[in-house]
Steps between C-alpha positions, in 0.01 A plus 500: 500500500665420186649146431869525376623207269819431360572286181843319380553297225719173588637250259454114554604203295179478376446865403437887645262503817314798600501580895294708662506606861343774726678615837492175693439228240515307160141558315555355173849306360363367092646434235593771240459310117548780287840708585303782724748706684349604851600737673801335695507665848762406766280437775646303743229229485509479159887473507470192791228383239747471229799343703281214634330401153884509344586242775178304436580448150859410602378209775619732797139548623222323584290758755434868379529765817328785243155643723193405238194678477272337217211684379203291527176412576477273909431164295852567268667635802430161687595303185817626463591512840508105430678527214803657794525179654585234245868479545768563233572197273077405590191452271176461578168432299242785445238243691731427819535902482132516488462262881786707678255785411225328712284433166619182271170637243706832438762383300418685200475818706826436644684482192264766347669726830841333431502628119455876676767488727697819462815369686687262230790293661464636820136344585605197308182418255704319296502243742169369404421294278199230402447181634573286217830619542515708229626889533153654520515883381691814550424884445905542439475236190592121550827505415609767839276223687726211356818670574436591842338190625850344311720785665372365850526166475872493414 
């Protein structure tokens, strides 16, 4: 059986993103640093992909309706699954991520599963951050952290 996946290249405020989807779902939406130029098919998820993160970044969205299906192991499936239900304009702390999981000890693993989440924006990672208040990390770089915890609180 062979696994079709189709790759566009969308442009956000805060630079190129990389999607990747197979017949019924997102797998991967990253960040694209250096200028790479995917292959930029017109699949119709893709396309519904772009139109929803173009109304995120304009305050027109707060929910995604895209299908996701993250490549992971159970234990990063389960984290991000949590990461899904802090609302829009919401932060929580790696440790109070770590006790909705069921284990308060496992707050390093949590963010160590957090920092592999292959969904950016739409399983909202940046949404974490550490306890003293501070911003905690981010694979996308601190300053696409900063903006969009800024672009949903105004």
């Amino acid at each position: 059986m062979t696994h079709t996946s189709y790759q566009r290249t969308i442009k956000t405020p805060i630079g190129s993103m990389i999607a990747v989807a197979n017949n019924h779902a997102l797998i991967s939406l990253d960040f694209a640093d250096d200028n790479v130029m995917a292959e930029n098919s017109n699949y119709p998820l893709l396309l519904q992909l772009e139109i929803e993160l173009n109304q995120y970044f304009k305050q027109k969205r707060k929910h995604f309706t895209i299908p996701l299906s993250p490549n992971g192991t159970a234990f990063q499936k389960a984290v991000w699954e949590i990461l899904r239900t802090i609302p829009y304009d919401s932060t929580i702390s790696y440790s109070e991520e770590a006790k909705i999981f069921g284990n308060p000890k496992a707050t390093r693993a949590v963010a160590n599963a957090n920092g592999k989440n292959p969904i950016s924006i739409l399983i909202p990672c940046h949404r974490v951050i550490s306890s003293d208040g501070s911003i905690g990390g981010y694979s996308g770089g601190l300053w696409r952290k900063e903006f969009l915890l800024s672009l949903e609180k105004e």
